[in-house]
N, C-alpha and C positions, 0 to 999 in steps of 0.2 A: 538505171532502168528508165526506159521511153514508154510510155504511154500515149495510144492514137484511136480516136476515134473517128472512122469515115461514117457519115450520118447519111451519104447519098448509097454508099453500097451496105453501110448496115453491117460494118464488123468493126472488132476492139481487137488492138493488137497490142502485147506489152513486147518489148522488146532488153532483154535481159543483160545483154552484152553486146559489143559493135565487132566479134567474131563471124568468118564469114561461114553461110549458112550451107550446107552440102547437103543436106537432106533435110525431108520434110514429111511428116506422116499425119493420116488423119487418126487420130486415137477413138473418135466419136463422131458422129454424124455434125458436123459444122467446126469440130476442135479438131485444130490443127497445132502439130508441134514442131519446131523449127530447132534442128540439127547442126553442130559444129562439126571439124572430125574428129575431135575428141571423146562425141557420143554425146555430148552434156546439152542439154535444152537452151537455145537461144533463146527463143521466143514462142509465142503461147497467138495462139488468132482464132478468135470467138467470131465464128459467122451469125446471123439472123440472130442479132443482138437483142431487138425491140421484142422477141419474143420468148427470148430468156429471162431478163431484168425488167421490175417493172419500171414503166417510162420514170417517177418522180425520181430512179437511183442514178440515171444516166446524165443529168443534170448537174449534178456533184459529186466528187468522187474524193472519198479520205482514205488517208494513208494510214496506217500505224507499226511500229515498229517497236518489240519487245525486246 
């Protein structure tokens, strides 16, 4: 999985697999979900970041895995 943050346009995008994307949907107002053709979700892109998260969490970012 890839992890990007653009701080000048102000989105997070995880990017799941290196599958190539066909589609693309917005599920909510700024979230968008990115399409293989298999149906299964590539990737995930969080618009208007800075007003979702507060600023101290954008700074660092952890992982965890159960």
């Amino acid at each position: 999985m890839k992890v990007h943050f653009d701080e000048k346009s102000d989105a997070l995008y995880f990017r799941l697999d290196d599958s190539k994307i066909i589609e693309s949907e917005e599920v909510k107002p700024g979230v968008i979900l990115d399409f293989n053709a298999k149906k299964q979700v590539v990737g995930v892109e969080i618009l208007n970041v800075k007003k979702r998260v507060p600023a101290a969490s954008l700074k660092e970012m952890k992982f965890e895995v159960a």
